[in-house]
C-alpha positions as CSV (number, residue, x, y, z in Angstrom):
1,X,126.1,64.0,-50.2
2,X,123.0,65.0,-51.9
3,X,119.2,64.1,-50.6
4,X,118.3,60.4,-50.6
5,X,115.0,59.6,-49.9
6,X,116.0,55.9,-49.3
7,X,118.5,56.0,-46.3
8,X,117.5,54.5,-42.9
9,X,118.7,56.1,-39.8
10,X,118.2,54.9,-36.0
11,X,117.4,57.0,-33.5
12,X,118.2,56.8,-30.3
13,X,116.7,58.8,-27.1
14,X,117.0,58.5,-23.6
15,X,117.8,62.3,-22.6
16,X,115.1,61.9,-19.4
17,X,112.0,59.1,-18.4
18,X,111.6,57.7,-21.9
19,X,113.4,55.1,-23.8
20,X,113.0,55.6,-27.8
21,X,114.0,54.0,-30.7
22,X,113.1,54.6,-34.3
23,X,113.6,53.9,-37.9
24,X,113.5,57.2,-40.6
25,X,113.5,56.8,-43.9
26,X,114.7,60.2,-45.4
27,X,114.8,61.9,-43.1
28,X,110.6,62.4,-43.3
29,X,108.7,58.9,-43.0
30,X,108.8,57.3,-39.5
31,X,109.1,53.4,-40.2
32,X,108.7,52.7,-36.6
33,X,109.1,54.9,-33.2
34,X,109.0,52.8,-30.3
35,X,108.6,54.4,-26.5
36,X,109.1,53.5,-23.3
37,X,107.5,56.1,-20.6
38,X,108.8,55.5,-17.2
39,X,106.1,57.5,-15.6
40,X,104.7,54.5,-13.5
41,X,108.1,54.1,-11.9
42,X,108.8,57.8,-11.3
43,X,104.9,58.6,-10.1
44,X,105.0,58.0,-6.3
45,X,108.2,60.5,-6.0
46,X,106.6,63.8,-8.2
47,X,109.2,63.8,-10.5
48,X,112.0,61.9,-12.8
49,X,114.4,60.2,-10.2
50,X,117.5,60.8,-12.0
51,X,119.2,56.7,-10.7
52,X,115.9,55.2,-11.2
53,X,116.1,56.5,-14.7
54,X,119.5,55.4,-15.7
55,X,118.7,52.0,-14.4
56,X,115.8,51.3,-16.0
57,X,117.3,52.4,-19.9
58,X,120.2,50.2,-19.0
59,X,117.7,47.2,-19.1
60,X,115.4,48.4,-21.6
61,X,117.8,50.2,-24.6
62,X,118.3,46.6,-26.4
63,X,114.7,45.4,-26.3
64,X,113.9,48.7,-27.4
65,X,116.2,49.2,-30.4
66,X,115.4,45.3,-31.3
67,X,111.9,46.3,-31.6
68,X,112.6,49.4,-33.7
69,X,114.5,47.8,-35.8
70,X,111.6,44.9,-36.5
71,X,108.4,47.0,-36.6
72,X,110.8,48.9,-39.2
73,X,111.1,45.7,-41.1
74,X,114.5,46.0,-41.4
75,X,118.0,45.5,-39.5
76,X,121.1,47.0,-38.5
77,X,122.6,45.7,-42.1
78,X,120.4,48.3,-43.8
79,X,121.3,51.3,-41.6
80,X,123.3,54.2,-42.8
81,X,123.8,56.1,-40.0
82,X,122.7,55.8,-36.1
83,X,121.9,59.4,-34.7
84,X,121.5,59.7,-30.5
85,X,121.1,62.6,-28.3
86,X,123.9,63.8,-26.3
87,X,122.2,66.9,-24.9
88,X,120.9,68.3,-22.8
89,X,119.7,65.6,-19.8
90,X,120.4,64.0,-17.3
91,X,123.8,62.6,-17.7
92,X,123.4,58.6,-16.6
93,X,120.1,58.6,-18.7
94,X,122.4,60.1,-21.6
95,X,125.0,58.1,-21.3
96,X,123.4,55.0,-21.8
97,X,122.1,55.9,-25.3
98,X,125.5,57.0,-26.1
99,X,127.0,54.0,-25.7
100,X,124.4,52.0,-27.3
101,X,125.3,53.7,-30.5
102,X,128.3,54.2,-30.2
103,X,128.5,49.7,-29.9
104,X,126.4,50.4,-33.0
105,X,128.6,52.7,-35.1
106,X,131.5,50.9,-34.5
107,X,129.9,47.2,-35.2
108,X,128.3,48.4,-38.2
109,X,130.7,51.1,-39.6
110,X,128.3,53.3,-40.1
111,X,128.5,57.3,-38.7
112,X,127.5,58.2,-35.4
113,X,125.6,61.6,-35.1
114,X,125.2,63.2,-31.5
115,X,121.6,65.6,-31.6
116,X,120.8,68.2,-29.7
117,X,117.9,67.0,-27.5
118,X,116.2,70.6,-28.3
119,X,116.9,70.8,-31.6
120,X,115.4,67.4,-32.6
121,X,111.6,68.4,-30.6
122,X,111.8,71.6,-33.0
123,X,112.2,69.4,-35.7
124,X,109.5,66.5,-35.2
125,X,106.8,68.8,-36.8
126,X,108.9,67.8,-40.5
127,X,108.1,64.4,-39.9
128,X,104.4,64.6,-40.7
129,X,104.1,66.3,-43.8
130,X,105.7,70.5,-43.0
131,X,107.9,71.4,-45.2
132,X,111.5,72.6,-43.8
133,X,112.7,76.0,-44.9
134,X,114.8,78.2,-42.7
135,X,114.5,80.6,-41.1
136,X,111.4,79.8,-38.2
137,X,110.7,80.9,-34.7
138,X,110.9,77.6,-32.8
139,X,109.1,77.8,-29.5
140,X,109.9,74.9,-27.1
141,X,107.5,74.5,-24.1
142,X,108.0,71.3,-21.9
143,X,108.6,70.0,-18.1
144,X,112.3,70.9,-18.1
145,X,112.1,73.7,-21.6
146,X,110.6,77.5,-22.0
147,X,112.6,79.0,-24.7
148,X,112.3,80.8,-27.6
149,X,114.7,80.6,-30.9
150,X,115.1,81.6,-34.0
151,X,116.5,78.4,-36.1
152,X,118.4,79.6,-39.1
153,X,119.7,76.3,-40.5
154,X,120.3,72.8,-39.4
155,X,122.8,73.1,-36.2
156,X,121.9,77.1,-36.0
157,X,119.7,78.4,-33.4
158,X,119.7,81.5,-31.6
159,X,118.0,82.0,-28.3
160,X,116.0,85.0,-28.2
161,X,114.0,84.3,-24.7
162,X,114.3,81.9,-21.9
163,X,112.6,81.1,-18.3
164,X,114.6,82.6,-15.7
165,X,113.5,80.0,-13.1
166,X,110.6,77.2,-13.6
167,X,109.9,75.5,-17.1
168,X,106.2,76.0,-18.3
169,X,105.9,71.9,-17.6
170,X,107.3,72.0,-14.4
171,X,104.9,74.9,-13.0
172,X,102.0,72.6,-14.1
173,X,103.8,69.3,-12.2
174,X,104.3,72.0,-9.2
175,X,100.8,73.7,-8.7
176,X,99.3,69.9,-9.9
177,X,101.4,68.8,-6.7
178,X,100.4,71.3,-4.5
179,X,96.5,70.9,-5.1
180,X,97.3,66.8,-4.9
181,X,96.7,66.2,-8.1
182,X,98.9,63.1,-9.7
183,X,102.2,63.4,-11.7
184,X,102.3,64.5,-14.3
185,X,100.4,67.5,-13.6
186,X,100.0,68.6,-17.0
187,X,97.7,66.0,-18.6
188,X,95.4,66.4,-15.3
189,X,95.0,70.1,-15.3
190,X,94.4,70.5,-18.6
191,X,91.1,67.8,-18.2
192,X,90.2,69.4,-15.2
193,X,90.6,73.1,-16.1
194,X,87.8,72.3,-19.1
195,X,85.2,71.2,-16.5
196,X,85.7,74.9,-14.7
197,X,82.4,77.0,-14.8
198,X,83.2,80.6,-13.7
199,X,86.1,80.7,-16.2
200,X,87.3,83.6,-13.9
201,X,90.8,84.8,-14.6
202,X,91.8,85.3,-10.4
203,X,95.7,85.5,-11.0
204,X,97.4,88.6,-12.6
205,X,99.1,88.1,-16.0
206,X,103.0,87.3,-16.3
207,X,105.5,89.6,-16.8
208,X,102.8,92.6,-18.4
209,X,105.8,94.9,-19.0
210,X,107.1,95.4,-22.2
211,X,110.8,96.0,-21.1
212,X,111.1,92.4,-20.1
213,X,111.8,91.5,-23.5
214,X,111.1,87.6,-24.7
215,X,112.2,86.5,-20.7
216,X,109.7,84.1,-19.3
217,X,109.0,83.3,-16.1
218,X,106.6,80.8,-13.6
219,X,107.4,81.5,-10.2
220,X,105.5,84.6,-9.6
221,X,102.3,82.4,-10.6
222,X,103.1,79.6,-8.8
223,X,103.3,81.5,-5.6
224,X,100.1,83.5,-6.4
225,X,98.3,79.9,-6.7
226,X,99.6,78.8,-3.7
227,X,98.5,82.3,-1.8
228,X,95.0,82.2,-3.0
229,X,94.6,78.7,-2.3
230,X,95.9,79.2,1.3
231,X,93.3,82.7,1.4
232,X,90.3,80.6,-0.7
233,X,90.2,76.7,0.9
234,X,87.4,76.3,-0.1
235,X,87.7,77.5,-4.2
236,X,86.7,75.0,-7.2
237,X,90.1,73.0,-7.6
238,X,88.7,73.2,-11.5
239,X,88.6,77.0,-11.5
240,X,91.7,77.7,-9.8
241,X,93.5,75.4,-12.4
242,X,91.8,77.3,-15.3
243,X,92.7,80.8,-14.5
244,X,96.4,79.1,-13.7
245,X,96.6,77.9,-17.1
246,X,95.3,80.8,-18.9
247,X,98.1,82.9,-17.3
248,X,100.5,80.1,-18.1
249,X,99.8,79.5,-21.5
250,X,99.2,83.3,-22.0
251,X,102.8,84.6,-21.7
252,X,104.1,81.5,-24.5
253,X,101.7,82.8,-27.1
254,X,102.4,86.8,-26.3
255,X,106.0,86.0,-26.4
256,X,106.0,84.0,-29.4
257,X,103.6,86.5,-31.9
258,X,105.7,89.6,-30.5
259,X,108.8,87.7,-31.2
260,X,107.3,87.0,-35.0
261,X,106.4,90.8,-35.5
262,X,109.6,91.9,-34.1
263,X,111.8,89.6,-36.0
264,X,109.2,89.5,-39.4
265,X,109.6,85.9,-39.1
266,X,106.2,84.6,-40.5
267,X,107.3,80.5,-40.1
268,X,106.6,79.6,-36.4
269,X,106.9,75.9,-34.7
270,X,106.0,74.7,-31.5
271,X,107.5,71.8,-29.8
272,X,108.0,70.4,-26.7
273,X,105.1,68.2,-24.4
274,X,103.2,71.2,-23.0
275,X,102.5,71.6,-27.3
276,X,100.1,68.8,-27.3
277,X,98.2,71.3,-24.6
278,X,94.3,71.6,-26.6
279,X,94.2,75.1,-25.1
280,X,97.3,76.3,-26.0
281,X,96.5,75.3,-29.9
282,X,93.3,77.5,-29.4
283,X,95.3,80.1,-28.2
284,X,97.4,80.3,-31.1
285,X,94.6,79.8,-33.5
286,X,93.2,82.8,-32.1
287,X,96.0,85.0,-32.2
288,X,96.9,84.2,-36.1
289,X,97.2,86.9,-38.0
290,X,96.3,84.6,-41.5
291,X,100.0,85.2,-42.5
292,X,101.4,82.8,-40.5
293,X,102.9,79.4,-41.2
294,X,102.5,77.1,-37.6
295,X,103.7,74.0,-37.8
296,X,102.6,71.8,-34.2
297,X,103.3,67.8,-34.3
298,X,100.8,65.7,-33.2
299,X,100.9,64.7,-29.3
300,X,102.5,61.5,-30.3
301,X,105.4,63.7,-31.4
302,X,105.1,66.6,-28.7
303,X,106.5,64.3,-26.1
304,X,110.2,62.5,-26.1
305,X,110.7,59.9,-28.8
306,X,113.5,59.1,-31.1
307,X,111.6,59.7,-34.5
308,X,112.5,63.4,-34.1
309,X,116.6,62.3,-33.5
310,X,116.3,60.0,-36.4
311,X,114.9,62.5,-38.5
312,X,117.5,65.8,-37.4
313,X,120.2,63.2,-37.8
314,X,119.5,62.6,-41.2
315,X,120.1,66.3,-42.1
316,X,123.4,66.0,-40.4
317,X,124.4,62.6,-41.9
318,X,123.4,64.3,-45.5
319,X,126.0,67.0,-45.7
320,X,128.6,64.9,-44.0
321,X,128.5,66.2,-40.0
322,X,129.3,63.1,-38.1
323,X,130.2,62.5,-34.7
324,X,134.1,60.5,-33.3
325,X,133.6,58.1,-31.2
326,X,135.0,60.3,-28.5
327,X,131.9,62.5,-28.2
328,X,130.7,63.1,-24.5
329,X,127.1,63.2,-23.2
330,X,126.2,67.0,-21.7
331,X,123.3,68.1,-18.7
332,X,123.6,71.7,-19.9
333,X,121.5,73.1,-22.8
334,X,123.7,75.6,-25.0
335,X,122.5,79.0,-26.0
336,X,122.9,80.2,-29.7
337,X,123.9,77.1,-30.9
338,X,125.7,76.8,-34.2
339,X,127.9,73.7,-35.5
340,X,129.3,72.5,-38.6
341,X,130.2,69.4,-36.5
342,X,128.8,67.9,-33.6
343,X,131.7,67.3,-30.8
């Protein structure tokens, strides 16, 4: 099936704490994107409570998709395909998107297409105006994401670097938690680290040695905050944060400009929540070479909504990958993933 800039896809998303529904149109124009966070009901315990989750998509998936579907101006009549993410997550929080359109698919007889939660965050960026072409250096930074690929088509990426313990965005939640700072600790250090004076660098830099490859890594900085604040009680809360960021967000951008050398990939696009970061933008601003091509959605788009499903599904729907009815949700993310048809 060729490009049709008239098709309407739903997405659905509810890999984690948000539920998401959205409307596409070709695959590019957003027609509505409807979130729910569930970070007021997840606050008090530091972190996403995986039953708390579930329960809490369970009652708010219709209300959501009926919402979609009206900002949209439109209905499920109208639909040519329903596209919902089936990894990675947690599995209750999955499951109940799943079956939501799978009811869908099978009341509408229209294809159901299953998206991988990663792959759709490295393709929100093509929903406000970047063009796609193939292939990029997709660098996804979030609370439970550090990776690096290089996407070579639609359902083709290869992992070229990955944490070996904590996600960029859950450092941030961890060292955030330990200074008593609220969840999520992103957001609140990055406000906080801007009001920092001294703007001394007190923590060493990650992973310095160039035989570590594209590997990242945040527990060696976490512990070093926690050792210094333990030696320093007294020390700025604003300037400790400051010199933890600039070590955090340090390593993504090293990473990702040696990976771009290395691979002469010039296209680069960052994804994830930790991309709406100010400073990490600067950072990369101030690393361009000028031949770059950086593609970063907006902070409505860094964070988990079900635009970016729509929108990958579409791609998918187009050449004819869909999904059985059969298709199982999945916790684990997949290295060097490459499908013709999602399963």
């Amino acid at each position: 099936m060729n490009a049709d800039n008239t098709i309407l896809g739903l997405g659905i998303e509810t890999s984690c704490d948000e539920t998401a529904a959205a409307v596409v149109r070709g695959g590019k124009e957003i027609l509505s994107n409807c979130v729910f966070s569930q970070i007021s009901l997840h606050k008090e315990y530091f972190g996403v409570v995986p039953e708390i989750a579930s329960r809490a998509h369970l009652e708010l998936i219709n209300g959501i998709i009926e919402k979609a579907l009206s900002d949209a101006g439109t209905s499920f009549a109208n639909l040519s395909y329903v596209a919902v993410t089936h990894r990675p997550g947690l599995v209750g929080s999955l499951l109940i998107g799943m079956q939501s359109a799978k009811a869908i698919s099978f009341a509408c007889n229209i294809p159901l297409v299953a998206i991988n939660h990663l792959e759709a965050h490295l393709y929100a960026p093509f929903l406000e105006g970047n063009e796609l072409e193939f292939p990029y250096l997709g660098l996804l930074v979030s609370g439970g994401n550090t990776a690096l690929y290089i996407v070579r088509d639609i359902g083709n990426m290869e992992t070229v670097g990955k944490t070996a313990d904590d996600a960029v965005g859950e450092a941030f939640d961890k060292v955030a938690k330990f200074l008593g700072l609220e969840y999520p600790g992103g957001p609140l250090i990055e406000k906080l680290a801007k009001s920092a004076i001294e703007k001394k660098i007190i923590f060493p830099k990650i992973l310095p040695e160039p035989e570590s490859g594209f590997r990242f890594s945040y527990s060696g900085i976490k512990t070093a905050v926690i050792n210094f604040c333990k030696s320093n009680p007294n020390y700025p809360k604003e300037e400790i944060v400051y010199s933890f960021q600039e070590r955090a967000l340090e390593i993504l951008v090293r990473r990702l400009f040696d990976a771009a050398n290395i691979f002469k990939i010039n296209r680069i696009v960052i994804a994830g929540g930790v991309a709406a970061n100010s400073r990490l933008r600067e950072m990369i601003e101030e690393q361009k070479k000028g031949n770059e091509i950086i593609a970063i959605p907006s902070a409505r788009l860094c964070t988990d909504n079900a635009a970016m499903v729509a929108g990958l599904g579409y791609h998918y729907f187009i050449r004819g990958h869909y999904s059985p009815l059969a298709t199982d949700v999945h916790a684990r993310v997949v290295d060097n993933y490459i499908t013709s048809m999602q399963t």
